[in-house]
C-alpha positions as CSV (number, residue, x, y, z in Angstrom):
1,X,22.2,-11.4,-95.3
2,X,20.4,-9.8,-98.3
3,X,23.2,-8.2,-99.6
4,X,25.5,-11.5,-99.6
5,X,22.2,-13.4,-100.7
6,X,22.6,-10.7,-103.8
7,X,26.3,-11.0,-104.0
8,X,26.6,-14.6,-104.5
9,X,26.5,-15.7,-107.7
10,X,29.0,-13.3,-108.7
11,X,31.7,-14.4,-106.1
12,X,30.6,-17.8,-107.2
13,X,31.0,-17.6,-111.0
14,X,34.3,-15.6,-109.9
15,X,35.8,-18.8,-107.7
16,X,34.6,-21.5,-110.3
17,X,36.9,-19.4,-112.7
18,X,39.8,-19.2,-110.2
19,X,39.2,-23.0,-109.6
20,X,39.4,-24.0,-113.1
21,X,43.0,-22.6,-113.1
22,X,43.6,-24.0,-109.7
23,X,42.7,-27.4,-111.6
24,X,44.7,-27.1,-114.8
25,X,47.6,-25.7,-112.6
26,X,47.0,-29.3,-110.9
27,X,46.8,-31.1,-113.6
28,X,49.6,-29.7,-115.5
29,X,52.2,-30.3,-112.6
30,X,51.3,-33.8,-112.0
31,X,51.6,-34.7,-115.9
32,X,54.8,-33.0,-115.9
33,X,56.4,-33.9,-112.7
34,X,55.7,-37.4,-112.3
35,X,57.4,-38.7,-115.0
36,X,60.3,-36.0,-114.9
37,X,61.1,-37.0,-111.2
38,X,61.5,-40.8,-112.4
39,X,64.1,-39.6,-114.7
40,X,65.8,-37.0,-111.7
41,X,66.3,-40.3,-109.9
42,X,67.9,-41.9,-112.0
43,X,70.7,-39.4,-112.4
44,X,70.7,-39.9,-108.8
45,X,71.4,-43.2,-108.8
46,X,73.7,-43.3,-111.4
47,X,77.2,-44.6,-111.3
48,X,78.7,-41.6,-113.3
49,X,79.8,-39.8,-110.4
50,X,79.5,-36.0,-112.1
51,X,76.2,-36.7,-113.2
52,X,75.0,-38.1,-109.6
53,X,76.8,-34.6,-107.7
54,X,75.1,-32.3,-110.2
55,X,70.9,-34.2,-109.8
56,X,72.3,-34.5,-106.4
57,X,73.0,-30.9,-105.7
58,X,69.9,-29.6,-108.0
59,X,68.1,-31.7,-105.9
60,X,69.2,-30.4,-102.7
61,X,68.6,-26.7,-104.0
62,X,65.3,-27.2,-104.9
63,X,64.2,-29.0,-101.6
64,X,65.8,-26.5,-99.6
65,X,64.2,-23.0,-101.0
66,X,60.8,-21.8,-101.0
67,X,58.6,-22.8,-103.9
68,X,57.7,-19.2,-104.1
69,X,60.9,-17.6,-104.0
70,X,61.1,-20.3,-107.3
71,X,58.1,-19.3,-108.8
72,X,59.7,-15.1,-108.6
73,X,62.8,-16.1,-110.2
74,X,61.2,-18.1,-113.0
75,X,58.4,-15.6,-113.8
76,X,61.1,-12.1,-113.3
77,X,64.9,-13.7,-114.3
78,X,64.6,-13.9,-117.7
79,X,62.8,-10.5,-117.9
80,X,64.4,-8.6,-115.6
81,X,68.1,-9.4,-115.9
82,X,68.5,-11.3,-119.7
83,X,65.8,-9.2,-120.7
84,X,63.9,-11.7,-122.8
85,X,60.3,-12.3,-121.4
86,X,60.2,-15.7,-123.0
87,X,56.7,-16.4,-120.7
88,X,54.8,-13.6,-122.8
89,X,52.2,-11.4,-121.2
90,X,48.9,-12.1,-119.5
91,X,47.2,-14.7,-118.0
92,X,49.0,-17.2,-120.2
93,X,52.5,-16.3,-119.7
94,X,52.2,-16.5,-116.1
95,X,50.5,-19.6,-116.1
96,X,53.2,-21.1,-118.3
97,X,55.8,-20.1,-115.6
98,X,53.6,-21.5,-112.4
99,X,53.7,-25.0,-114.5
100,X,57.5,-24.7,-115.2
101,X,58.4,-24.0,-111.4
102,X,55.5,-26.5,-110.4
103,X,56.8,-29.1,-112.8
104,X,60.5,-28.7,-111.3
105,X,59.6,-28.4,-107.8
106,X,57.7,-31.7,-107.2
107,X,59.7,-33.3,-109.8
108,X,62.8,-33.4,-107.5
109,X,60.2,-33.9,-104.6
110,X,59.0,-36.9,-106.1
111,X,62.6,-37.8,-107.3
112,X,64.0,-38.9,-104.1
113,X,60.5,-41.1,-103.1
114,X,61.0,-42.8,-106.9
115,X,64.6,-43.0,-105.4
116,X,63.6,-44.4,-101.9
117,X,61.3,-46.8,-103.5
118,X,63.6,-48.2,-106.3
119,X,66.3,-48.5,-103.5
120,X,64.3,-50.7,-101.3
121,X,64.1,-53.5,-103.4
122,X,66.0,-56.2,-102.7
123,X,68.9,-56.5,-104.6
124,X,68.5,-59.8,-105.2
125,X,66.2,-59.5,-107.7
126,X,68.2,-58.1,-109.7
127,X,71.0,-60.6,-109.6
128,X,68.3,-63.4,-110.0
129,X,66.8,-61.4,-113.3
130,X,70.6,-61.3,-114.9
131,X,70.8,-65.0,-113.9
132,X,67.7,-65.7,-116.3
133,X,69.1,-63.5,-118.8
134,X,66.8,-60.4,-118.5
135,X,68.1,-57.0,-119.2
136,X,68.3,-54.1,-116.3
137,X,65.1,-52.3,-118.4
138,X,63.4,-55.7,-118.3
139,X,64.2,-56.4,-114.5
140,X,63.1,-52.7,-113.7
141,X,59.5,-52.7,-115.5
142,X,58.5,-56.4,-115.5
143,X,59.9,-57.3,-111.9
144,X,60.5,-54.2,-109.6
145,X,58.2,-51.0,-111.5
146,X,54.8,-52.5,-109.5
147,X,56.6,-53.3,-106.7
148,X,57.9,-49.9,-106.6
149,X,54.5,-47.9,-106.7
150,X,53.1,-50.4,-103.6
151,X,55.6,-48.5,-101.8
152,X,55.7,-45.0,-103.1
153,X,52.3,-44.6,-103.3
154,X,51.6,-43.3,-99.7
155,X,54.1,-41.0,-100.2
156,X,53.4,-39.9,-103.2
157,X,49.5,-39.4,-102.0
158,X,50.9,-37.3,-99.6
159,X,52.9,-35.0,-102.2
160,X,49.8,-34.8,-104.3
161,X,47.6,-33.7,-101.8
162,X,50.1,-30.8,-100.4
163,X,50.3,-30.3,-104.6
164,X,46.8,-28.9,-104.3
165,X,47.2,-26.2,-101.6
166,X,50.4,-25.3,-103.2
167,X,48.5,-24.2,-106.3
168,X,47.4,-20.7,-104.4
169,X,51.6,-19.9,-104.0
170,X,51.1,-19.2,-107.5
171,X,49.0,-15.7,-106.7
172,X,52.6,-14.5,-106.2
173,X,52.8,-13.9,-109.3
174,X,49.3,-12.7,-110.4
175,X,48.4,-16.0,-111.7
176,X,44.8,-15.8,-110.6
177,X,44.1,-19.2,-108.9
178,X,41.1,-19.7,-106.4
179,X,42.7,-17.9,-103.5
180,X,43.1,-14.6,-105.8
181,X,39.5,-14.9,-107.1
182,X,38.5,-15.0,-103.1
183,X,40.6,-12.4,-101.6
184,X,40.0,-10.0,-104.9
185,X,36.9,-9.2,-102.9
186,X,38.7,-7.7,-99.9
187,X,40.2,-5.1,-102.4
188,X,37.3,-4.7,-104.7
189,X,36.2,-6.6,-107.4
190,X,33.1,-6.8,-109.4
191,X,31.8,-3.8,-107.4
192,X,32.0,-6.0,-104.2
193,X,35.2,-4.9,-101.6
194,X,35.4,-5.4,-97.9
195,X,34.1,-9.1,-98.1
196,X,35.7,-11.7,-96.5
197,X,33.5,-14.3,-96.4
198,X,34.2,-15.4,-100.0
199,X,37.7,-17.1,-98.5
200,X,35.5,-19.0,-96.3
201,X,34.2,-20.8,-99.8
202,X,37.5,-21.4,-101.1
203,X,38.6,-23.6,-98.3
204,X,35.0,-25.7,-99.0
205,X,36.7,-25.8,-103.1
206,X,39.8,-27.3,-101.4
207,X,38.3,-29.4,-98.6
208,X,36.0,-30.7,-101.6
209,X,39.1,-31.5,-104.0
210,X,41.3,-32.6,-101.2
211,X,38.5,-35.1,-100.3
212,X,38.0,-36.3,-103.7
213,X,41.9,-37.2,-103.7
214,X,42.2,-38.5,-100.7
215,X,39.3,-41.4,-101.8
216,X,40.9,-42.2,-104.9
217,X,44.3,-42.5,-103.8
218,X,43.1,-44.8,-100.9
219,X,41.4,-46.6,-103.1
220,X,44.6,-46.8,-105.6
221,X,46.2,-48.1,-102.4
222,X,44.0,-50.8,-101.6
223,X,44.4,-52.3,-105.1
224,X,47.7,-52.8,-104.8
225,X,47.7,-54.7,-101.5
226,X,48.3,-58.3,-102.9
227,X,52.0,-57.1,-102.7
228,X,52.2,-57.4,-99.2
């Protein structure tokens, strides 16, 4: 018990770091991928057929392979076979590359909710907004946009929340997040190897931020309820 009373605030200084690029990771993908994945469904939805198959099929790719086996082809491809390491070295580059997958992952994630959302309007609000001379942009933000997030925002909540625990897929590639910070002291770190107890701690960081999340979104939800 001494020992780990001694140890301490070294693992602890060690997973605030790995936490703060747990966060920016975070962060990062949400600013990214929220507003991509509104555009993705809209080249879903739209009537030009060979732009619909292609957001369709990119879609479909993404949804159906790992987010790690992403994250590998990202990070290596343009290194390894066009051999151009456009993502640079270090910390940084790596980083860089997490956010690109994480960006593109849950856009196309939260592509098809913006889609499922958007669809389950009623259609005839749209034909009522044409008959009082509104434009589709002006019958898509002014009439249906609010409408929209009442509905997606379960969902959504639910993408965010997985969002956070994804963040540690990005050890794959060396990014060190809060799960490498943990487990770096099974293999020796800081003079400290053979602990495990550290990974206890980093499910409290996620418990902690999950928990945070999970009160503001419900809270978020609760303001919108005069749409029901």
């Amino acid at each position: 018990m001494a020992l780990i009373s001694e140890q301490f605030p070294v693992v602890f200084q060690s997973l605030n770091i790995g936490f703060l690029q747990t966060l920016k990771l975070f962060f990062v993908t949400l600013l990214g991928a929220l507003p991509l994945g509104l555009i993705i469904s809209f080249g879903s939805m739209t009537k030009f057929k060979p732009v619909q198959w292609l957001t369709r099929f990119i879609v479909w790719v993404v949804r159906g392979t790992p987010l790690m086996i992403q994250l590998l082809i990202i990070y290596y491809f343009p290194g390894l076979v066009m051999h151009n390491t456009i993502w640079g070295g270090g910390e940084d580059g790596r980083f860089i590359a997490a956010c690109v997958a994480f960006i593109f992952n849950y856009a196309c994630y939260f592509s098809e909710i913006y889609r499922g959302g958007i669809q389950s309007i009623p259609v005839g609000q749209d034909e009522a907004g044409l008959v009082l001379g509104m434009t589709k942009s002006q019958i898509f933000f002014k009439v249906k946009l609010l409408q929209m997030i009442k509905r997606i925002v379960p969902p959504i909540s639910n993408e965010i929340i997985t969002l956070v625990k994804d963040t540690s897929l990005a050890r794959i590639i060396a990014l060190q997040e809060l799960i490498w910070a943990g487990q770096a002291f099974l293999k020796g770190s800081h003079g400290i190897s053979g602990a495990i107890w550290p990974l206890f701690f980093t499910a409290v960081y996620y418990l902690a931020f999950t928990g945070i999340l999970t009160v503001l979104l419900g809270r978020l939800e609760k303001k919108l309820e005069y749409f029901r």
